[in-house]
N, C-alpha and C positions, 0 to 999 in steps of 0.2 A: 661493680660499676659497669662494666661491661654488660652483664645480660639488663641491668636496668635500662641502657642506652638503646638496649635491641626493643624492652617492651615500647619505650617511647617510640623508636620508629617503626615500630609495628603500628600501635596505635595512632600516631600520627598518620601514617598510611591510609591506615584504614578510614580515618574520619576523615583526609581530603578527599577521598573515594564515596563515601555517606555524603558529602556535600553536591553531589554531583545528579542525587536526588533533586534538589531542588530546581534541576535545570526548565521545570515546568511555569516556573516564575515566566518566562519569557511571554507564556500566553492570559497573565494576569492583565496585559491593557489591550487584547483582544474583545470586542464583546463576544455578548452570549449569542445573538444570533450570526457570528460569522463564525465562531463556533462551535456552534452546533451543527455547520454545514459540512466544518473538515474533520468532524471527530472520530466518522466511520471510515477516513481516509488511515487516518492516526491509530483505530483499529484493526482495521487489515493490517497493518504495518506492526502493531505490538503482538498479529498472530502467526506472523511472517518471523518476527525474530524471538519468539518461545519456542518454535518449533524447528528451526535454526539454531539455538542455542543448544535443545536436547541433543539433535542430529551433528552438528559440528564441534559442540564443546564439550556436553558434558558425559555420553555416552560413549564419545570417542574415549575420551580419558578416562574414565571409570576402566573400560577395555582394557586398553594400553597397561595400567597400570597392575590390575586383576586378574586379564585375561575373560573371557565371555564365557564364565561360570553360570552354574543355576541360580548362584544368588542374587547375579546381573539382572538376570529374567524374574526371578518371585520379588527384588524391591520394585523394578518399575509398575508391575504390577500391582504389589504394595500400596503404592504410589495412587495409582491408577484409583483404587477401589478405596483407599483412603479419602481423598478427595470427593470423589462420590458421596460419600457417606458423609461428609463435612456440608457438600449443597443439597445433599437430601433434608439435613436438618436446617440448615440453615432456611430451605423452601417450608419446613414444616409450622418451624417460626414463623416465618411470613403470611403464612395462608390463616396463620391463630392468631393474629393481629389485626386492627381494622386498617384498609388500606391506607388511611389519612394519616396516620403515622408517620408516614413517612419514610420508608421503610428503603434500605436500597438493595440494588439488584446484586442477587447471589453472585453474578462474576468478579462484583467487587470485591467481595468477602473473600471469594476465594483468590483473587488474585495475590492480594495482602499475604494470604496463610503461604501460599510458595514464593511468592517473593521473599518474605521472612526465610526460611529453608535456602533460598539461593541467594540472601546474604550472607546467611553465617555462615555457607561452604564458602563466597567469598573470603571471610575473614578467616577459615582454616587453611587457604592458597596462600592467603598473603604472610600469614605469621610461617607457614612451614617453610616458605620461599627464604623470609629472613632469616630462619636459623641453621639456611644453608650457607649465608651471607649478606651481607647489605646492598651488593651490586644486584646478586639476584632479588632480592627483595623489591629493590627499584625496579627493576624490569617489569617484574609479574605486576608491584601497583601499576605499570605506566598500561600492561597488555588490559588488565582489570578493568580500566578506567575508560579505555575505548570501547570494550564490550559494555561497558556499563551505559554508557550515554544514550544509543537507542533502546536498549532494555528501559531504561528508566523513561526514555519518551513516551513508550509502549505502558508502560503500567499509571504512568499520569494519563495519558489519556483512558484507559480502561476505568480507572477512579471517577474520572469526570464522565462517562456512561452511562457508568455504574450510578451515579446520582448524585454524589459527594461534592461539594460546592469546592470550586479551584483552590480556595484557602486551606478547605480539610483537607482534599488530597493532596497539597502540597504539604504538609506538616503529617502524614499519614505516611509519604513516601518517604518523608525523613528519617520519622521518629525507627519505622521498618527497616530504614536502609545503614540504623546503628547497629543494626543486630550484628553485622559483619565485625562491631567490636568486639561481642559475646565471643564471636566462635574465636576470636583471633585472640582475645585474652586467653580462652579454656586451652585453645592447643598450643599458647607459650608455657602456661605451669604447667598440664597432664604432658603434654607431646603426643607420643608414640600411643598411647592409650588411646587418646581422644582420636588421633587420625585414624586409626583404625575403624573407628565408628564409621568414616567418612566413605568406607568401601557400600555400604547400605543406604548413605544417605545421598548419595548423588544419585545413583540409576533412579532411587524415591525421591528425588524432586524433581529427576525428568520425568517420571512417569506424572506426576505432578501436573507439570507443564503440559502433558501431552494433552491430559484430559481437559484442563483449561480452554488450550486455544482449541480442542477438537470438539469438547461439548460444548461449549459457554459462550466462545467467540464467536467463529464461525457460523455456525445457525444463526447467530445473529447477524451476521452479515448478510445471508441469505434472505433475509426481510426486506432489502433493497430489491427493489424492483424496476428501475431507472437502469436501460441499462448501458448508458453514459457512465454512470457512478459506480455501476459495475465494472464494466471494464477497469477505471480507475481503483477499484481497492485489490481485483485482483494484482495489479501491478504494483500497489504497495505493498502484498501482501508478498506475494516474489521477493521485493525488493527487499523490503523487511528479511527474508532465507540469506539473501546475496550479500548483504551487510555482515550478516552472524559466517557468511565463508570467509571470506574478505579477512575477516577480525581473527581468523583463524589459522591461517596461510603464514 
């Protein structure tokens, strides 16, 4: 009885934490051309806290936990050249398609594939938290759940860039943000097995991360040429690092 009560508040955790994806509903009675105006604002800001998040969360605690091993350095790199090689194909698709397809921009795709990665480590935080306790468990959902909120602003907006109509990426971001069930159900039955895994897949989903907002985003910012609107993404894009310290502290 006992450990079934722990998967329920595991689970349950975890999926008020997956709901918190949806928080991009707010800009469903927006229109499209007001929009379209803040969306490279909403970019800076989603390249501001990936790159926040590797630096203040998850590299920190990979460390912390491992120590700054070679294995630290060969998954982010991992990482790095994995990703790579996911929008190399994904561009290669693209380019064998006729444009009118409709086809959307590789940052999306890849945004999706790490996001997915930095839900289910979410969901191996939150279930290892509870089987040290329920009060910790609470905690770490309550820490999760504020890191989560502009991350998840960050990658709905990157969806809607990316091409994805508000509706898809809202039920994109969802359906992505259950995976933190996956990993949080695998490390209540393996445990100690499956955490293990987790010393390779953090550094590889910052490295993940890095490549994201360092190849995919960013250049694209630089396609702004206003430089009003630059000024302004640089400063969400700060602000976006300053949030992910903030969440950290």
């Amino acid at each position: 009885m006992f450990l079934k009560n722990m998967l329920l508040q595991i689970i349950g955790s975890i999926f008020l934490i997956s709901l918190i994806s949806l928080i991009g509903i707010f800009t469903l009675s927006i229109n499209k051309k007001l929009l379209t105006k803040i969306l490279l604002i909403f970019v800076s800001f989603a390249a501001g806290t990936l790159l926040g998040d590797v630096f203040f969360h998850l590299l920190p605690e990979a460390v912390e936990e491992y120590g700054f091993t070679s294995h630290i350095s060969i998954s982010i790199l991992a990482g790095i050249v994995t990703f790579y090689c996911i929008e190399a194909f994904v561009h290669w698709i693209h380019c064998h398609t006729p444009s009118s397809s409709g086809h959307k921009h590789p940052v999306a795709i890849m945004n999706l594939v790490g996001d997915g990665i930095h839900n289910i480590l979410d969901g191996v935080i939150i279930a290892s938290s509870f089987m040290l306790g329920a009060p910790v468990g609470i905690a770490t959902t309550i820490a999760v759940a504020f890191h989560e909120i502009p991350q998840e602003i960050g990658d709905f907006s990157v969806l809607i860039y990316g091409g994805f109509t508000k509706g898809k990426a809202l039920l994109l971001n969802f359906l992505i943000g259950l995976l933190a069930i996956f990993g949080g159900v695998v490390t209540f039955f393996i445990g100690e097995s499956f955490l293990e895994i987790t010393k390779y897949l953090v550094p590889f989903a910052a490295g993940g991360f890095i490549y994201i907002a360092s190849s995919d985003i960013i250049p694209e910012l630089h396609k702004e040429s206003n430089t009003k609107k630059k000024i302004i993404q640089v400063i969400f894009f700060v602000l976006g690092m300053l949030v992910m310290y903030l969440l950290s502290e």
